[in-house]
FIVEXDO-326963 format. One record per residue (C-alpha): residue in one letter; residue number from 1; x, z, y. Coordinates in Angstrom, 1 decimal, always signed. Layout:
BEGIN
{res = a	n = NUM	px = X	pz = Z	py = Y}
...
//
This chain:
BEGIN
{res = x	n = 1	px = +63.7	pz = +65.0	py = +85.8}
{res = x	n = 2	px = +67.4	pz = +64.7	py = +86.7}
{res = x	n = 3	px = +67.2	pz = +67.4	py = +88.9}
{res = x	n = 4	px = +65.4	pz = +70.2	py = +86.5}
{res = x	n = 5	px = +68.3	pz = +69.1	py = +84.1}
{res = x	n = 6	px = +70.9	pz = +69.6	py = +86.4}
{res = x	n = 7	px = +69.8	pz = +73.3	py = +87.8}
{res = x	n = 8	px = +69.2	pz = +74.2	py = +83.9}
{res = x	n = 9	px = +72.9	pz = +72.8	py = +83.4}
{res = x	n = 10	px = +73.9	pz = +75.4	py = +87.0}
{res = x	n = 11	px = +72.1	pz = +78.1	py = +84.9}
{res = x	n = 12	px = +73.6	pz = +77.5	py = +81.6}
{res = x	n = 13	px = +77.1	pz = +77.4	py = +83.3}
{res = x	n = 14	px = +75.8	pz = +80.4	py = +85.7}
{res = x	n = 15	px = +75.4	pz = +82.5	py = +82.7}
{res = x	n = 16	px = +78.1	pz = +81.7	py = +80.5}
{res = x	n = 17	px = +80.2	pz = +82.6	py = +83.6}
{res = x	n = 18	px = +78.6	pz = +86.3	py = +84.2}
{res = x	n = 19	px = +78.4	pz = +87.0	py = +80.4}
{res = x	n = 20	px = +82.6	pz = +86.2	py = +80.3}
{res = x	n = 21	px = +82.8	pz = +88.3	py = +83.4}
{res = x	n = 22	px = +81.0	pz = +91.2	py = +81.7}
{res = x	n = 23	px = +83.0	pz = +91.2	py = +78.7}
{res = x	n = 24	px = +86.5	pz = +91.4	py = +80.7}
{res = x	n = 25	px = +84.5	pz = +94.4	py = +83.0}
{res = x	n = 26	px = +83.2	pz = +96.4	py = +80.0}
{res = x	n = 27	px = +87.3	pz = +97.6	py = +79.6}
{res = x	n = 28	px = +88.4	pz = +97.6	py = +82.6}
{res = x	n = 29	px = +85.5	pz = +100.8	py = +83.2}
{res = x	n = 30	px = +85.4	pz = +102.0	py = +80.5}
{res = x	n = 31	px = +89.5	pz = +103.0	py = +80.4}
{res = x	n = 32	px = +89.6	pz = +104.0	py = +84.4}
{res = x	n = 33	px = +86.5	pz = +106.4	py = +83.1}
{res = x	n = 34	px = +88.8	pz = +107.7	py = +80.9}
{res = x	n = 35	px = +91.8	pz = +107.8	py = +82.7}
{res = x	n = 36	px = +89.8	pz = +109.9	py = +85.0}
{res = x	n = 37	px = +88.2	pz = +112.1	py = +82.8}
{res = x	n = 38	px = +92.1	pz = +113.5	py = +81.9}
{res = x	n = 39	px = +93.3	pz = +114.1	py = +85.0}
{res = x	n = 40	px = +97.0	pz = +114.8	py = +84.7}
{res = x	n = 41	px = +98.0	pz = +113.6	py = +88.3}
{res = x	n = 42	px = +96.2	pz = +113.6	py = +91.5}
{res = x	n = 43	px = +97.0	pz = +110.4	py = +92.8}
{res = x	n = 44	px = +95.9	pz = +109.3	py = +89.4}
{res = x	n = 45	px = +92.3	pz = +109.9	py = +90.6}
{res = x	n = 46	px = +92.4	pz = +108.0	py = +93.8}
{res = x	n = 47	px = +93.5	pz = +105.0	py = +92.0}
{res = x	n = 48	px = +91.1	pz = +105.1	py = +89.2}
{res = x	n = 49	px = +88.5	pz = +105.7	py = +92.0}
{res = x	n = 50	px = +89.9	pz = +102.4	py = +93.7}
{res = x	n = 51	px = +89.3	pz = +100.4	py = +89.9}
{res = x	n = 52	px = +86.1	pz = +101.9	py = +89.7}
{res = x	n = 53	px = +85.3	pz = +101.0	py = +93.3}
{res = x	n = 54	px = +86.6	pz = +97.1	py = +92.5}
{res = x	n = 55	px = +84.8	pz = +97.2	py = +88.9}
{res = x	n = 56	px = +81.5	pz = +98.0	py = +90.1}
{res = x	n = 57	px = +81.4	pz = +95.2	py = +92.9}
{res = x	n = 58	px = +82.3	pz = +92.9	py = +90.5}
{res = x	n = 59	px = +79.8	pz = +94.2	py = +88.1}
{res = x	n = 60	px = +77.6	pz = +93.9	py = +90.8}
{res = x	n = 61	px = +78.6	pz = +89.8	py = +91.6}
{res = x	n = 62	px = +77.7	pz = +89.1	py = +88.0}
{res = x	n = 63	px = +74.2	pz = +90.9	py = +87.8}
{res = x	n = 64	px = +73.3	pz = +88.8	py = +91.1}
{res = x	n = 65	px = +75.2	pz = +85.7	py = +89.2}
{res = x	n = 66	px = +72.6	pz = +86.2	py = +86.7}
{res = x	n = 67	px = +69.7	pz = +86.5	py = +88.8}
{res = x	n = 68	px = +70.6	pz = +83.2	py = +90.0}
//
């Protein structure tokens, strides 16, 4: 019994974590998307690539945090 209580405590705490995660994610590609869809410099580009890049792995931590 302790132990069900205390993996639906991990979960709880799991989830709260990934859905926090998402919400600070959601900006951060959402404005490099822009950024790159009005390309003004071309180092711009490699830079928004390189947020996107780091934005999706992170994206990526949180799904697998929730599948947890």
């Amino acid at each position: 019994m302790l132990r069900s209580q205390r993996m639906e405590s991990i979960g709880t705490l799991a989830g709260g974590i990934a859905h926090d995660l998402n919400n600070m994610l959601s900006p951060i590609v959402m404005g490099a998307e822009l950024i790159k869809s009005m390309p003004d410099d071309p180092d711009s580009g490699l830079a928004v690539d390189e947020i996107l890049r780091c934005a999706m792995r992170a994206a990526e931590l949180v799904r697998q945090l929730l599948t947890f």
